[in-house]
N, C-alpha and C positions, 0 to 999 in steps of 0.2 A: 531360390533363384539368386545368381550372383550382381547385388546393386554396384552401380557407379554409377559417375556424376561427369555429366557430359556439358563442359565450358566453351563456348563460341567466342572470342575476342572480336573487337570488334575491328579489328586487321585482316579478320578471316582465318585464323591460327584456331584449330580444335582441338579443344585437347580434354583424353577421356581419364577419367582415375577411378581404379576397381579398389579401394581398401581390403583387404585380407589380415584382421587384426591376428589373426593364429598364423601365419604364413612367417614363418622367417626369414622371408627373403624379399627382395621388392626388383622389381624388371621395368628397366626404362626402355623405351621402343618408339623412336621417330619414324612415321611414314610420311612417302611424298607420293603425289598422282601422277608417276613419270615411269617408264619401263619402252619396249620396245615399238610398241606402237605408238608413240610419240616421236619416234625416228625418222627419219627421211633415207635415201639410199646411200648419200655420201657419209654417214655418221650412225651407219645400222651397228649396234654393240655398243655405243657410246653411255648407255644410262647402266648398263651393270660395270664398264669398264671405269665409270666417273663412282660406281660402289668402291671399286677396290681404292681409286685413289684420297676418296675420304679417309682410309686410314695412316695412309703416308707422308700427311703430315698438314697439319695449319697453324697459324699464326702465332699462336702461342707454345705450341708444342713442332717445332718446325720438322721433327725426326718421326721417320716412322717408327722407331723402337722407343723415341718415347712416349707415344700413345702407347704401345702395346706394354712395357713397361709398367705406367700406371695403371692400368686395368690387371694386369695379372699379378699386380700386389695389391690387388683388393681380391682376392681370389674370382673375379669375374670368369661369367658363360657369357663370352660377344663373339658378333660376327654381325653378316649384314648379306642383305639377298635381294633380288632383281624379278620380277614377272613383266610378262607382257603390258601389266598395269600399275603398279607401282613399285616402289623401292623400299627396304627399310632398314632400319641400324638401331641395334639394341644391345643392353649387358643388363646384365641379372647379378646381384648379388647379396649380399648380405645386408639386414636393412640397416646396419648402423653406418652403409656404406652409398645410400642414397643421392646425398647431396652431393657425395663426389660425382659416384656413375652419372648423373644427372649432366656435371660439367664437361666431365669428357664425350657424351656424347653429342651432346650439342653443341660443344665446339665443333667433332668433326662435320658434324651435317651444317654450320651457318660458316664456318674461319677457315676452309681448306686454300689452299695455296697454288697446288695443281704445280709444283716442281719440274722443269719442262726435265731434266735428269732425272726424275722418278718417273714420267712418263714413259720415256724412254726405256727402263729398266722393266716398267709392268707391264709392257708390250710382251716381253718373251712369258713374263707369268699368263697371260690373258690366252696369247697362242698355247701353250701347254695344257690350259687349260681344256679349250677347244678341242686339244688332241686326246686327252681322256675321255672325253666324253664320248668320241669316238668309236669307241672299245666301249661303252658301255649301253649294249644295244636297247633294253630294257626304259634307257631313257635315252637313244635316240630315236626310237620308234616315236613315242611321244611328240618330236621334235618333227617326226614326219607327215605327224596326222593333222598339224597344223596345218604346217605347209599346202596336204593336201586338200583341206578346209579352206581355205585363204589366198594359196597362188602367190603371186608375186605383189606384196604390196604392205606393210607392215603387220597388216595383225597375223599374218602369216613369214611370217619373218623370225629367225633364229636370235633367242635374246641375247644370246654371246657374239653374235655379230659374223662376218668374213674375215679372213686373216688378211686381207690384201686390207681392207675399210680398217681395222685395228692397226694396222701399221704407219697408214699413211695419217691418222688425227694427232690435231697439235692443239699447244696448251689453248689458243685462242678457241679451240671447238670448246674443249669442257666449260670456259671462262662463259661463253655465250650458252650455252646448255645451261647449265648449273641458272643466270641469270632467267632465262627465260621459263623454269622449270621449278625451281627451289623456291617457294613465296611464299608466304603466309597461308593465302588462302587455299595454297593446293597439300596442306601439311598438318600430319597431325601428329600430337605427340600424348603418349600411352603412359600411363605410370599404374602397376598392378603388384600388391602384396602390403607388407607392413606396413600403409603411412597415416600419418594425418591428414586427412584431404584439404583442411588449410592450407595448411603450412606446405605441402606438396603442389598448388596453385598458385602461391605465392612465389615458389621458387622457380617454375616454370616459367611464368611472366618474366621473372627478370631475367631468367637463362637466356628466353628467346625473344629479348627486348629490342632487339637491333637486326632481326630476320627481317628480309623483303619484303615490300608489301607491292610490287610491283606487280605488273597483268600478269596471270598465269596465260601462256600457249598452247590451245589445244592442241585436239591429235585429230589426223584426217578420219571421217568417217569409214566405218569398213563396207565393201561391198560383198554382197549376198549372192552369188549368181550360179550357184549349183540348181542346176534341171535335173540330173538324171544321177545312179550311183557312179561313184567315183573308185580309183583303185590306183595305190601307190606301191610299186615293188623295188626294195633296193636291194639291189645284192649284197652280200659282205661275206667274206673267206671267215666260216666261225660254226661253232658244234652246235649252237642252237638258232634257234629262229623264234621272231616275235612277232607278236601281230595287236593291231591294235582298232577295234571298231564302233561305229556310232552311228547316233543317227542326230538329227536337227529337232530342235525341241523350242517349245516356245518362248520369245522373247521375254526376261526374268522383271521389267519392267513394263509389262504392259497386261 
């Protein structure tokens, strides 16, 4: 069985570390407790759309080509991704390349900047986005089973948002977002492969020395209020068809 050593600070910052001494490689990976269901209607899409703007640029690296820049001359696997429940941002690389991965990516998750000009510009990437997905029925059926789970109200809500709610957000949403959501105690940070678990403790602390430790804001509760079965049909001009079913099962905490 794979050990690690799981550190609670006392800001509320958790942070897990798997040693892998035969592993040549080591994967940094911040998570936070924020995704769609911590949304409201005026700002649905906002927790994946504030993913992509963590890599376009913060304080110290004001260009988004220069984050991307330094990570793909460390030979880095990064990216970063959005659920209903949280968010995360990671790069894997090589372990003599640790301490760097480490800085870059906690800069983008604590020093983002939020460019009201790159905002602007990731609006057409976030709708593009949208628009693939589209066409990809296999995972918008997925997308519809929620829906029909949930109805009109976040936990049923589409993590990439409306294109009308994506266009109209300004740098002050993600500024308050990011504030109300990004904090110590809703954040955890992963370090998995080559390290020293010291010395990889040590540097985390000081990475994430100056993170929030402000109230985390929850998320509204979800309502349950399926009686009978349910049935979603959407059409779409396409050679295949999908389907997707279930049933309700028991609460995983109780």
């Amino acid at each position: 069985m794979q050990k690690f050593q799981k550190t609670v600070l006392d800001n509320g910052l958790r942070i897990v570390i798997a040693p892998q001494k035969d592993n040549p490689a080591v994967t940094v990976a911040v998570l936070v407790e924020v995704g769609s269901k911590y949304e409201d209607k005026d700002t649905n899409g906002i927790s994946h759309f504030l993913e992509h703007m963590c890599f376009k640029g913060t304080e110290s690296r004001p260009k988004a080509i220069q984050i991307s820049t330094e990570l793909d001359r460390l030979g880095a696997n990064y990216n970063a991704f959005t659920s209903n429940e949280y968010t995360g941002y990671y790069a894997k690389v090589d372990k003599g390349h640790f301490a760097k991965a480490l800085d870059v990516v906690s800069d983008i998750y604590l020093h983002q900047v939020f460019a009201a000009e790159e905002i602007e510009k990731e609006k057409g990437v976030i709708i593009e986005e949208l628009n693939m997905y589209e066409d990809i029925p296999q995972k918008k059926v997925t997308d519809k089973f929620t829906e029909l789970l949930y109805g009109d109200q976040p936990a049923g809500w589409d993590v990439g948002g409306k294109k009308e709610i994506i266009r109209a957000l300004k740098r002050e949403h993600f500024m308050d977002y990011k504030k109300n959501h990004y904090v110590a105690s809703a954040t955890t940070v992963v370090v998995a492969g080559s390290v020293d678990e010291k010395d990889a403790l040590l540097r985390i602390k000081k990475a994430f020395a100056g993170i929030s430790t402000d109230k985390k804001m929850g998320k509204p509760a979800v309502k349950e209020e399926q009686d009978q079965p349910r049935m979603l049909i959407t059409p779409k001009d396409s050679e295949q068809s999908h389907m997707a079913m279930g049933v309700r099962a028991y609460d995983l905490f109780k």
